[in-house]
Backbone as JSON Lines, residues from 0, in Angstrom:
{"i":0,"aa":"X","n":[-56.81,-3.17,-33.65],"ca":[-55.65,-3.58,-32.9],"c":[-55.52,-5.1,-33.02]}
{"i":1,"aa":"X","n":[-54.43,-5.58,-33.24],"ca":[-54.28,-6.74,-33.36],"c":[-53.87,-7.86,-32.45]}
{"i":2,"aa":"X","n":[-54.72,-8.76,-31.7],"ca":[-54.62,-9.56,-30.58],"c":[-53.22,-10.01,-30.01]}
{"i":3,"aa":"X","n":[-52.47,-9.92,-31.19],"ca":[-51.23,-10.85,-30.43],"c":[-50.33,-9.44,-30.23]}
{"i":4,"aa":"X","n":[-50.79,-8.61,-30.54],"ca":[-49.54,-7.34,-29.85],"c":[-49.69,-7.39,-28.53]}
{"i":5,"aa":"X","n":[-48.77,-7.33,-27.62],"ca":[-48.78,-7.12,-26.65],"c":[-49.15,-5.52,-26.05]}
{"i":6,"aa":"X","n":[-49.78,-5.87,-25.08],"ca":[-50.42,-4.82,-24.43],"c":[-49.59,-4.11,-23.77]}
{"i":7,"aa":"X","n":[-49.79,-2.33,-23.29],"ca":[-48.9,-1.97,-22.69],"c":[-48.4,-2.28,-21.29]}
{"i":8,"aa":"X","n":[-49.44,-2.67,-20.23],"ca":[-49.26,-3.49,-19.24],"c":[-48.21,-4.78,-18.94]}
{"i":9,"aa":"X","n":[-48.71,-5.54,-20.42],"ca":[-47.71,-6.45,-20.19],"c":[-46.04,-5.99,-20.53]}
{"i":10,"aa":"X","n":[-45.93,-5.06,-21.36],"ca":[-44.58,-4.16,-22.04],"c":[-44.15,-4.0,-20.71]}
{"i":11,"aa":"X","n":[-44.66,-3.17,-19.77],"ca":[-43.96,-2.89,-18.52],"c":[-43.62,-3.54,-17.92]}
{"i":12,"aa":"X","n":[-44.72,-4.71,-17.94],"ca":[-44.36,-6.01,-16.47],"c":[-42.68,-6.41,-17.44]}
{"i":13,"aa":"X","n":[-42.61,-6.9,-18.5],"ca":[-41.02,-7.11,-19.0],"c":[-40.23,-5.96,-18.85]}
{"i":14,"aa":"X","n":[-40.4,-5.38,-18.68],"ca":[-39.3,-3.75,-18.07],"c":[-38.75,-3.76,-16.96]}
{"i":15,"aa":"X","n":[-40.08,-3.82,-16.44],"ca":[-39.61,-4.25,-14.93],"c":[-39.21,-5.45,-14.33]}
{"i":16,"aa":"X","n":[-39.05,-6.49,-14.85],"ca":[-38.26,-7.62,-15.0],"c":[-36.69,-7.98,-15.41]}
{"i":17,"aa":"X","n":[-36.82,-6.65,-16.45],"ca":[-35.02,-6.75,-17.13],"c":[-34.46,-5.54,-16.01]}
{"i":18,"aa":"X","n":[-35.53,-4.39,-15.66],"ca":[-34.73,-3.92,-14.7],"c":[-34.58,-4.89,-13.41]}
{"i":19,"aa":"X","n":[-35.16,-5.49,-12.97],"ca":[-35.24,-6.02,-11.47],"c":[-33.74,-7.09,-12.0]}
{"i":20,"aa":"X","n":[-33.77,-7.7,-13.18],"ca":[-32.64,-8.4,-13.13],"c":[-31.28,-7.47,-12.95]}
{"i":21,"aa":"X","n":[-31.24,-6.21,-13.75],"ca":[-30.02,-5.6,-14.04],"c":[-29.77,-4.91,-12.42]}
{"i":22,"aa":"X","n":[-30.65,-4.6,-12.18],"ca":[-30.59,-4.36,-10.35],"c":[-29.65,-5.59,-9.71]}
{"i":23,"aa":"X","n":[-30.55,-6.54,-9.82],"ca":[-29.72,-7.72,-9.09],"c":[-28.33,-7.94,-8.96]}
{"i":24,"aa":"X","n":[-27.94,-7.36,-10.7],"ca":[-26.61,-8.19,-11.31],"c":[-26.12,-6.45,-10.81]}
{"i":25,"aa":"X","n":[-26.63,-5.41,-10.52],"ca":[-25.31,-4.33,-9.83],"c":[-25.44,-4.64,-8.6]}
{"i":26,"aa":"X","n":[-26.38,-5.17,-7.76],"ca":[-26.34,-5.34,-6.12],"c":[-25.0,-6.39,-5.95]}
{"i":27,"aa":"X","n":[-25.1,-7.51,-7.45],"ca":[-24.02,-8.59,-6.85],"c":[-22.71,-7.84,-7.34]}
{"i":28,"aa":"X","n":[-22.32,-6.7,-8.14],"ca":[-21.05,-6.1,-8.23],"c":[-20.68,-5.04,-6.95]}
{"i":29,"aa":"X","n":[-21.95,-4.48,-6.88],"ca":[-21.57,-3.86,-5.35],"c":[-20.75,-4.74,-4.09]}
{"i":30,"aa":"X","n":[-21.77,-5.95,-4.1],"ca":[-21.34,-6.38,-2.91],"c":[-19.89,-7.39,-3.29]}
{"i":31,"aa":"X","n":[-19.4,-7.73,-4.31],"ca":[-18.16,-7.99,-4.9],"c":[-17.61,-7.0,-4.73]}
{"i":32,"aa":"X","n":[-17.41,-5.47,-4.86],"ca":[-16.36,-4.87,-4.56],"c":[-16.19,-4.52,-3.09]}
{"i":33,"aa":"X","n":[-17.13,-4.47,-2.2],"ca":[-16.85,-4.56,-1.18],"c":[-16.13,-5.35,-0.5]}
{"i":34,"aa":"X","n":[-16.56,-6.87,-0.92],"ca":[-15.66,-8.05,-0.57],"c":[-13.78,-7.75,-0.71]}
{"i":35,"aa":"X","n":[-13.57,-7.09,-1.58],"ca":[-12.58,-6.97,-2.37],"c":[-11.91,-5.67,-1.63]}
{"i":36,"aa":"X","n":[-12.65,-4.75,-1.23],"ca":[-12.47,-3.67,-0.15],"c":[-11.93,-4.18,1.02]}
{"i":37,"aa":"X","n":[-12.95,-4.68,1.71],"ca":[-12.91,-5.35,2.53],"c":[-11.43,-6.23,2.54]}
{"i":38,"aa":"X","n":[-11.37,-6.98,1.78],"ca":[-9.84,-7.59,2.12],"c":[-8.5,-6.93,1.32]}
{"i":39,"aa":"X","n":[-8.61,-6.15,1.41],"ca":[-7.56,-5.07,0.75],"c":[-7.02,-4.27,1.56]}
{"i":40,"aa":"X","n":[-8.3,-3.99,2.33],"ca":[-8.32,-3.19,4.03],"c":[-7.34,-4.23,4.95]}
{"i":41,"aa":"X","n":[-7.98,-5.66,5.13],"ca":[-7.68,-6.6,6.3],"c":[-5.72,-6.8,5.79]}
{"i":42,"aa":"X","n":[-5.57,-6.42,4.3],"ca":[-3.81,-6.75,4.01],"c":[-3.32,-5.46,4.87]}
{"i":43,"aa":"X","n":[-3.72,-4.53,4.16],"ca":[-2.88,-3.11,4.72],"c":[-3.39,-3.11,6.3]}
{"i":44,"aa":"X","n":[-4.42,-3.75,7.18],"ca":[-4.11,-3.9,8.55],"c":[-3.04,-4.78,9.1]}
{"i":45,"aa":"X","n":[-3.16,-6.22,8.21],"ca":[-1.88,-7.21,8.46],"c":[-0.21,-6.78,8.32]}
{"i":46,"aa":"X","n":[-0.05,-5.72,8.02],"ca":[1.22,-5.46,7.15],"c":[2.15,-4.92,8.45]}
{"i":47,"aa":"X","n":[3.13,-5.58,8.8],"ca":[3.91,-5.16,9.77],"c":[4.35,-4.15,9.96]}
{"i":48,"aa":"X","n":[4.63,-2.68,10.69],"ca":[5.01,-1.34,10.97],"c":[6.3,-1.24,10.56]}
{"i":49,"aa":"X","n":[6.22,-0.41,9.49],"ca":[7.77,0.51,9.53],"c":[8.51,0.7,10.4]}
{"i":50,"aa":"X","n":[9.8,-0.16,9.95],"ca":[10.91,0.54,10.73],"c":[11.23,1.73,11.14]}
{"i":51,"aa":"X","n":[11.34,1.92,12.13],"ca":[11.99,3.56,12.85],"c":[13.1,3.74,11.98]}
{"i":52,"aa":"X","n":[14.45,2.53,11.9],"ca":[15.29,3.43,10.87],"c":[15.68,2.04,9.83]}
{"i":53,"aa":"X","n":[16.31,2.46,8.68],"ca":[16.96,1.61,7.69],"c":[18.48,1.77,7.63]}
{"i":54,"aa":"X","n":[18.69,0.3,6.87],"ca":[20.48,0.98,6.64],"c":[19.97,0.28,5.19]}
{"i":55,"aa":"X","n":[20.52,1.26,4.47],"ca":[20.88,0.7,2.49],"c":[22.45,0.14,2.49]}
{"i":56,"aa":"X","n":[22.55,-1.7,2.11],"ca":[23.01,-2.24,2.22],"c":[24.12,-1.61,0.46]}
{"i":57,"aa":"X","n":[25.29,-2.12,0.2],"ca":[26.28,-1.88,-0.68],"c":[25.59,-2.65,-1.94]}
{"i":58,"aa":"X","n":[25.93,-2.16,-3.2],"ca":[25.68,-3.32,-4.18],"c":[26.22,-4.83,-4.6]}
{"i":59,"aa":"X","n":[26.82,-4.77,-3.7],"ca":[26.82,-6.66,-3.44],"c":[27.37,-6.95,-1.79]}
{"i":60,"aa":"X","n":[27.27,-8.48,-1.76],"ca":[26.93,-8.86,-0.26],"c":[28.27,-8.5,0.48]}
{"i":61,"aa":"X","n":[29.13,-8.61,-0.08],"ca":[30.39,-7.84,0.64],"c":[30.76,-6.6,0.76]}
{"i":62,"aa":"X","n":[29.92,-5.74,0.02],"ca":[30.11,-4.11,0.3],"c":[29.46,-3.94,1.4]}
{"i":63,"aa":"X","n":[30.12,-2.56,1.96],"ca":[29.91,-1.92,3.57],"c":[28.51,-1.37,3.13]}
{"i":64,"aa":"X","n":[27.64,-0.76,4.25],"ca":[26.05,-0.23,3.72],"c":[26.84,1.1,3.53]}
{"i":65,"aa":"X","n":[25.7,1.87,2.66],"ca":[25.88,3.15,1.57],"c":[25.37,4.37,2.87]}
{"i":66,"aa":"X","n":[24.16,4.14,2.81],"ca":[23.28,4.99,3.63],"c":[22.33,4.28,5.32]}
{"i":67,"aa":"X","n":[22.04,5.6,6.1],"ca":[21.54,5.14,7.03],"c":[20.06,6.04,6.55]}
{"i":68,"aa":"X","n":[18.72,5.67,6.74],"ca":[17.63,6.33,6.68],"c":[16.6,6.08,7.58]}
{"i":69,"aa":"X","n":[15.54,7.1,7.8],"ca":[14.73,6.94,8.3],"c":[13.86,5.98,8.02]}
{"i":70,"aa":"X","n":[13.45,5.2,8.37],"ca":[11.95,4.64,8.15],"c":[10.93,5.07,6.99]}
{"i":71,"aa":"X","n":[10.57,5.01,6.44],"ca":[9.72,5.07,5.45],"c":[10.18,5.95,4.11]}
{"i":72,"aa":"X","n":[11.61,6.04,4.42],"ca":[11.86,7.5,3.12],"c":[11.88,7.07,1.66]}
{"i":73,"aa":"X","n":[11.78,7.55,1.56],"ca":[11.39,7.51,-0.03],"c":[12.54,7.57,-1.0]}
{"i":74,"aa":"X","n":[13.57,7.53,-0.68],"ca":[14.63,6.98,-1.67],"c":[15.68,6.35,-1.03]}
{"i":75,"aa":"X","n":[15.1,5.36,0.22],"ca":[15.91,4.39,0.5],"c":[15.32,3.09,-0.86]}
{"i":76,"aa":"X","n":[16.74,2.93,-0.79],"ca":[16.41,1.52,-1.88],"c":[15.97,0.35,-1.48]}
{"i":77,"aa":"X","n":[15.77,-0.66,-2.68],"ca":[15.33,-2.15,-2.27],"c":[16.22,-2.46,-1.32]}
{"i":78,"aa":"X","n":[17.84,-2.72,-1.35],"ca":[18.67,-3.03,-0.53],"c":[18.79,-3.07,0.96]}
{"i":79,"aa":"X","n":[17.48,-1.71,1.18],"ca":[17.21,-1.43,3.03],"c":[17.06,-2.52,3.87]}
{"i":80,"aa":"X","n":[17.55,-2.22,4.11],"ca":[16.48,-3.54,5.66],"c":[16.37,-2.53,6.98]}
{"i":81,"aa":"X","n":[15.33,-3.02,7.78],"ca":[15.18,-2.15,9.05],"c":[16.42,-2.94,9.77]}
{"i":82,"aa":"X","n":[16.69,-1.37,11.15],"ca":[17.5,-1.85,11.98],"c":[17.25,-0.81,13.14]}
{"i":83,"aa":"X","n":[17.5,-1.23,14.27],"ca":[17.04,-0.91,15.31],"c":[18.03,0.37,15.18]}
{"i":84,"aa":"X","n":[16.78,1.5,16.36],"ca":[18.03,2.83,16.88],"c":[19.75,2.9,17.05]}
{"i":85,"aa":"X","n":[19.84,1.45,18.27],"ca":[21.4,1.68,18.34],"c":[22.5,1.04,16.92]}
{"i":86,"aa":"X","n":[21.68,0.14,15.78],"ca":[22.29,-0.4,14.82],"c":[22.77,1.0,14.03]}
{"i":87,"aa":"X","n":[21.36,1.85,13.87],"ca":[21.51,2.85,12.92],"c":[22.61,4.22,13.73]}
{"i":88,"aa":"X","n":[22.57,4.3,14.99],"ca":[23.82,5.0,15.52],"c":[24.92,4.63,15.33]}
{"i":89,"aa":"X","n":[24.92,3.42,15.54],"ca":[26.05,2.49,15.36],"c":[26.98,2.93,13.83]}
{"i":90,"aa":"X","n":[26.5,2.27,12.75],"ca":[26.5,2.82,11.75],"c":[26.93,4.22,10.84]}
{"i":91,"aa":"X","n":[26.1,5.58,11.46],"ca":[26.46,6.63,11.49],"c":[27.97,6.81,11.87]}
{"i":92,"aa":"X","n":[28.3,6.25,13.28],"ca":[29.66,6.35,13.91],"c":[30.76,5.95,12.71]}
{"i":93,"aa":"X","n":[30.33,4.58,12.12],"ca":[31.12,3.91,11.91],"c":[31.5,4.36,10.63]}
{"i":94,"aa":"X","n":[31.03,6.04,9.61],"ca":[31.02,6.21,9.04],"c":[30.41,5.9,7.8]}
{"i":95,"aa":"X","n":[29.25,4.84,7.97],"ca":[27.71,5.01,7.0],"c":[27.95,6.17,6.43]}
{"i":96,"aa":"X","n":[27.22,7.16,5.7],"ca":[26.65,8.28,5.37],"c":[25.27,8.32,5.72]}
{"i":97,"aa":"X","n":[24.59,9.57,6.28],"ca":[23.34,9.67,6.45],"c":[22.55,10.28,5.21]}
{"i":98,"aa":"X","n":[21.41,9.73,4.84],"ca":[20.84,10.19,3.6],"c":[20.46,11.42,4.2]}
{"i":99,"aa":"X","n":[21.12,12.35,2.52],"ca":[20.83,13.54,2.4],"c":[18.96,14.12,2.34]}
{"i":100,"aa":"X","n":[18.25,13.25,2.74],"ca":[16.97,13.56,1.96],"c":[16.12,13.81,3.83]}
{"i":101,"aa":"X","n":[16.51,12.8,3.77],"ca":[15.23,12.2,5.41],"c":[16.11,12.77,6.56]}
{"i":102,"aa":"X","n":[17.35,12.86,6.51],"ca":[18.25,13.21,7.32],"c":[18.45,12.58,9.06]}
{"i":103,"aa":"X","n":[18.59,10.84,9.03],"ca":[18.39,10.3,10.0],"c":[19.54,10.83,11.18]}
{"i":104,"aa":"X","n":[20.54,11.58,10.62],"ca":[21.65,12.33,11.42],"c":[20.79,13.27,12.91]}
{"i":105,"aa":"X","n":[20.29,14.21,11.91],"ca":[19.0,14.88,12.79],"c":[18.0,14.0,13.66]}
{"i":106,"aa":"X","n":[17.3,13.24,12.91],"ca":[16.29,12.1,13.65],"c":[17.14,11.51,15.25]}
{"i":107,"aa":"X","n":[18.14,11.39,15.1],"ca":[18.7,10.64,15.68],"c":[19.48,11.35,16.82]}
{"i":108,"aa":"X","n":[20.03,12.86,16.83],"ca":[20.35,13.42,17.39],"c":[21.75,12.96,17.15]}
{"i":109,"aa":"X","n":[22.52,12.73,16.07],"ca":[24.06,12.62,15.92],"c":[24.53,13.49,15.51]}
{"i":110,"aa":"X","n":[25.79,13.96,16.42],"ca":[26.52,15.04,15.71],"c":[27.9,14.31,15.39]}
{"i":111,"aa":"X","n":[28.26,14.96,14.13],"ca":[29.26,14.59,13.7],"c":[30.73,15.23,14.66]}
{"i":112,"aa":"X","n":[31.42,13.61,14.95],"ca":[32.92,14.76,15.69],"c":[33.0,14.61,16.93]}
């Protein structure tokens, strides 16, 4: 056997060295995605509550609004903005249309007439 080979003892102690490093370097990606969790969480806690209802404004600033919708529906457009209960009654009256989808007519208890 030839002196300068390394022994198996010492083979391991470097094993267990590149593992103890590669450990290290996933403990510091763990705790990086947590960080990253962690404030991803603290946005979607910061994020102000959905409007109860929307009105979808016309395609330009002088058109009348299109639709009245519920709060969170899913094919109110960019154009929405929230507006309080009596805006979105208001509205309905004033001949808005109520989106066919979310049906804020119902939500709202408006009958047409």
């Amino acid at each position: 056997m030839n002196d300068q080979e390394p022994g198996r003892l010492a083979l391991l102690r470097f094993l267990q060295q590149v593992q103890e490093r590669d450990l290290a370097r996933t403990r510091k990606w763990i705790a990086d995605e947590e960080r990253r969790q962690a404030e991803r969480q603290r946005g979607i806690d910061a994020r102000p509550p959905e409007p109860d209802w929307l009105i979808e404004q016309g395609l330009n600033r002088d058109a009348p609004p299109v639709y009245v919708h519920v709060g969170g529906c899913h094919m109110a457009g960019k154009r929405s903005k929230g507006a309080p209960r009596g805006a979105a009654m208001r509205a309905l009256t004033e001949g808005v249309a109520s989106c066919p989808h979310c049906r804020p007519d119902s939500e709202l208890g408006f009958l047409d007439g």
